[in-house]
Backbone as a printed PyTorch tensor [residue, N CA C, xyz], in Angstrom:
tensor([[[ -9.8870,  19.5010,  23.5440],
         [ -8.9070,  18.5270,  23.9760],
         [ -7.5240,  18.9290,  23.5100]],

        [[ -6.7240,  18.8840,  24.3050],
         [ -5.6410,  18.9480,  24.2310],
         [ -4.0270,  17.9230,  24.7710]],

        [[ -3.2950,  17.6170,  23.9900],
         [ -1.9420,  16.8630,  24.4130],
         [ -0.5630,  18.3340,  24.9290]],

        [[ -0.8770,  18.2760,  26.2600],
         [  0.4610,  19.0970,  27.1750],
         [  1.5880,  18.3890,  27.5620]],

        [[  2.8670,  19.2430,  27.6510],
         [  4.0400,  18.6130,  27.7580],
         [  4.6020,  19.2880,  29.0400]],

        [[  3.9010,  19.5190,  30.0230],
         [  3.9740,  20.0960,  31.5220],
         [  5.2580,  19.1970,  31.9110]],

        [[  4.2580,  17.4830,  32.0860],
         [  5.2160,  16.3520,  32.8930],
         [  6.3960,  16.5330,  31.8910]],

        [[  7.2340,  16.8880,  30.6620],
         [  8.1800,  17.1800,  30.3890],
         [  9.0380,  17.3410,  31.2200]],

        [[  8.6150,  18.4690,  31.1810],
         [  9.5880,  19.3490,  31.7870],
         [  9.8520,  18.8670,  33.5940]],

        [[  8.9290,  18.6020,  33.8020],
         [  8.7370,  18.2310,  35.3100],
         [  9.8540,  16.9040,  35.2220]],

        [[  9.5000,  15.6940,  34.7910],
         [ 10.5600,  15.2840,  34.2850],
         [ 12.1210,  15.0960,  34.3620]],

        [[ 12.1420,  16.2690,  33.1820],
         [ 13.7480,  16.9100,  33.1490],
         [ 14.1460,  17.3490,  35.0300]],

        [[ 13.5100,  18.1950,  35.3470],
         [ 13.5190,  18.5260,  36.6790],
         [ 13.6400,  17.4530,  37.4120]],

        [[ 13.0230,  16.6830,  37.5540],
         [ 13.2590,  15.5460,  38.3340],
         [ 14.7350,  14.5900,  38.4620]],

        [[ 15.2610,  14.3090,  37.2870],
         [ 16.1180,  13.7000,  36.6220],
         [ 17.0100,  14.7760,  36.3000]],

        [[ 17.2680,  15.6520,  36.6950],
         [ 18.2110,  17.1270,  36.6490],
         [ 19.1570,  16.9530,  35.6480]],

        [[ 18.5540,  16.9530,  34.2050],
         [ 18.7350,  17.2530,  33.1840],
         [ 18.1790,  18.7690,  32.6210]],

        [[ 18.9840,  19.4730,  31.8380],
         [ 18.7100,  20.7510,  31.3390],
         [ 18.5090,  20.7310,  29.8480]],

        [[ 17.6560,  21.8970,  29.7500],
         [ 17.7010,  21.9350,  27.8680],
         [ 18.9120,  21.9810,  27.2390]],

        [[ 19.3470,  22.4110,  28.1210],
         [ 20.9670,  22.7940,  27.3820],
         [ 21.4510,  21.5930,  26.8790]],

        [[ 21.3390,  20.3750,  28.1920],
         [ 22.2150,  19.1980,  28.0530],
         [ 21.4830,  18.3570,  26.8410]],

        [[ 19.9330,  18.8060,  27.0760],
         [ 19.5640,  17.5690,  25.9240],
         [ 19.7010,  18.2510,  24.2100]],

        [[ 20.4390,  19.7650,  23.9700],
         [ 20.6160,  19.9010,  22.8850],
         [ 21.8810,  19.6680,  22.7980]],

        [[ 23.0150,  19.5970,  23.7830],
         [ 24.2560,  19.7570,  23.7010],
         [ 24.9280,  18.0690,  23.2600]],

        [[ 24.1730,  17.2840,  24.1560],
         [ 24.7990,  15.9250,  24.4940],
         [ 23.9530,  15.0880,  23.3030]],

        [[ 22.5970,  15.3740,  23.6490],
         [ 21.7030,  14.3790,  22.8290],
         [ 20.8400,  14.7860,  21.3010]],

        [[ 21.6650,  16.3260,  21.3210],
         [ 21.3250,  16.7400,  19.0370],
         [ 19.9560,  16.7000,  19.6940]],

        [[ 18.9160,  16.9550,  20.4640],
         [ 17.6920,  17.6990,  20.3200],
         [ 17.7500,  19.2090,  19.6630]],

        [[ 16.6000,  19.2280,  18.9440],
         [ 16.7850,  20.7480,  18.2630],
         [ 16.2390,  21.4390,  19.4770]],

        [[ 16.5850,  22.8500,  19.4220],
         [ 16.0720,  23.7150,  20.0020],
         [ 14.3720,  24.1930,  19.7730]],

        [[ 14.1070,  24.0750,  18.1830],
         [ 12.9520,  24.1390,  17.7060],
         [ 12.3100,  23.2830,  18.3220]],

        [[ 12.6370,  22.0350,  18.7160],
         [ 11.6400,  20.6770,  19.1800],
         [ 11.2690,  21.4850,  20.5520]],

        [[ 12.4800,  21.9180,  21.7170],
         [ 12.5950,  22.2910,  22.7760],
         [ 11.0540,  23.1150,  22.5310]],

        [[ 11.0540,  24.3490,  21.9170],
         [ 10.5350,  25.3110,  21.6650],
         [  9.0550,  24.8680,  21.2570]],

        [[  8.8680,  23.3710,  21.0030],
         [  7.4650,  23.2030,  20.2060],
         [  6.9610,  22.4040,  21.9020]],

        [[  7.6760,  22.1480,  22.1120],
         [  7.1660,  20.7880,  23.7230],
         [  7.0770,  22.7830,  24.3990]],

        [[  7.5370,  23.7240,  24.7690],
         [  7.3200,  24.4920,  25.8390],
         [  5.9380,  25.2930,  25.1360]],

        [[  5.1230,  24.8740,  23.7260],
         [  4.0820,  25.8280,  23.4130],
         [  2.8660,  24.7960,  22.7900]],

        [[  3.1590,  23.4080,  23.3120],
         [  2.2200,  22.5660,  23.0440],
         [  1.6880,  22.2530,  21.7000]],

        [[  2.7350,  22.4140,  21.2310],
         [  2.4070,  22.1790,  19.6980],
         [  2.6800,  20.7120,  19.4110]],

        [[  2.4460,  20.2700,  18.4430],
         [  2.5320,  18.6960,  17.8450],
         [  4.1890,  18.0200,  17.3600]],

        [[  4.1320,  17.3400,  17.7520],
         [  5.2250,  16.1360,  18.0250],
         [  5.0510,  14.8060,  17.2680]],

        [[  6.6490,  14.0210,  16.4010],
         [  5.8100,  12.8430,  15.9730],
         [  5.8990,  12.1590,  17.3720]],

        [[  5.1740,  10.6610,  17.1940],
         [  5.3850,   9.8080,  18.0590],
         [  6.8280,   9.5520,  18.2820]],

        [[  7.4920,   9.5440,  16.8640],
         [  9.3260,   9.2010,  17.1090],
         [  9.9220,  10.2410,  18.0910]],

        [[  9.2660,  11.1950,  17.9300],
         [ 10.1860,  11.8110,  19.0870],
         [  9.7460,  11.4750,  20.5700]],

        [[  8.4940,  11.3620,  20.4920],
         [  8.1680,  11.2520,  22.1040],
         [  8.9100,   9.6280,  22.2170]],

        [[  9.0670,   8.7580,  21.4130],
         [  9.7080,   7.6140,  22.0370],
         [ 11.4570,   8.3230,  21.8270]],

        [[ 12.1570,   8.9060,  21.3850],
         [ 13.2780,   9.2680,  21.1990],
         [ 13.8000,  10.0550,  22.8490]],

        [[ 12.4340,  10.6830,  23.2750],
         [ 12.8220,  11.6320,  24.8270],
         [ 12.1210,  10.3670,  25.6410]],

        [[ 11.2080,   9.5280,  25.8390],
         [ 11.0590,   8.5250,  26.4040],
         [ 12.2100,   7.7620,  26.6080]],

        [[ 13.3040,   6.8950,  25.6150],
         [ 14.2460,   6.7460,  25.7950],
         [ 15.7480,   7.3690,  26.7600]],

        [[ 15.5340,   8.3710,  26.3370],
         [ 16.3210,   9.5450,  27.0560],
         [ 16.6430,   9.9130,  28.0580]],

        [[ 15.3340,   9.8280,  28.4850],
         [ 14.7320,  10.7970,  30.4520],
         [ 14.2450,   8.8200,  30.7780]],

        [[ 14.3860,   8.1840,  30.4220],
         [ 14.0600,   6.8470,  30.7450],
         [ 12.8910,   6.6820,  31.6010]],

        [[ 11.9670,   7.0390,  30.6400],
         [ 10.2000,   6.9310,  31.5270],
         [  9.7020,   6.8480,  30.3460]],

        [[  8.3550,   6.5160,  30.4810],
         [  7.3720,   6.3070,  29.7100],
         [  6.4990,   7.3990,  29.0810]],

        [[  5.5700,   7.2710,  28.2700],
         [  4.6360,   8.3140,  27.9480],
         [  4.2380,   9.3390,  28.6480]],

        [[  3.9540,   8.8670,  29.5130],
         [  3.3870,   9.7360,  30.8180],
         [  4.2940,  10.7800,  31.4740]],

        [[  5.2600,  10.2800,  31.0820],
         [  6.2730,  11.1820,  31.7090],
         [  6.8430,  12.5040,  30.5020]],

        [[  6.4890,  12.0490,  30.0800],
         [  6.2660,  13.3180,  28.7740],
         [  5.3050,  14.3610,  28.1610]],

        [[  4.0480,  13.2880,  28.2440],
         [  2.9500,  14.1910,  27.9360],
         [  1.5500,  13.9070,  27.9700]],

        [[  0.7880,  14.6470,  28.8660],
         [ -0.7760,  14.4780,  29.0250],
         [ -1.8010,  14.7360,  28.2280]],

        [[ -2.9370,  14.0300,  28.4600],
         [ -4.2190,  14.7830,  28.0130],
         [ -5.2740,  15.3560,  28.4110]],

        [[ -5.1880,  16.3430,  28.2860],
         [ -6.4970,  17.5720,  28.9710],
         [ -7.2520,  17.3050,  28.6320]],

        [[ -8.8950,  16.9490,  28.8710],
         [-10.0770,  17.2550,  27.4640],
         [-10.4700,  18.7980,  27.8450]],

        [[-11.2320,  19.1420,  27.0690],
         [-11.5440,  19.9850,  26.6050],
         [-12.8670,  20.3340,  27.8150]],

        [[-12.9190,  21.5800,  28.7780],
         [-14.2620,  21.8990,  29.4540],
         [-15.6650,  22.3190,  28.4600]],

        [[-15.6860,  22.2040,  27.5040],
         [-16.6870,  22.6850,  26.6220],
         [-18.1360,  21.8440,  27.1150]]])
């Protein structure tokens, strides 16, 4: 099982916002950028901090795969 941050980015795309803008305008680190594009772990504060942001919900940030095992 896994938590992906695909709809992220899809997201941003949608709402034609860039990484650039959300480190430039809104003090996102680049490291955060860098942890959402390799599926690594996130607190909840941030996913409500880019929820706020991109003005959508959970879902619009990040899924859950299970696992084919």
């Amino acid at each position: 099982m896994m938590i992906v941050y695909n709809r992220f980015f899809e997201t941003l795309k949608e709402k034609n916002i860039t990484t650039y803008k959300l480190i430039k305008q809104y003090h996102i680190s680049g490291s955060l950028i860098d942890k959402l594009k390799h599926n690594k772990s996130v607190t909840t504060t941030t996913i409500n901090d880019l929820c706020s942001i991109l003005g959508c919900g959970v879902d619009g940030i990040m899924e859950y795969v299970p696992d084919n095992k």
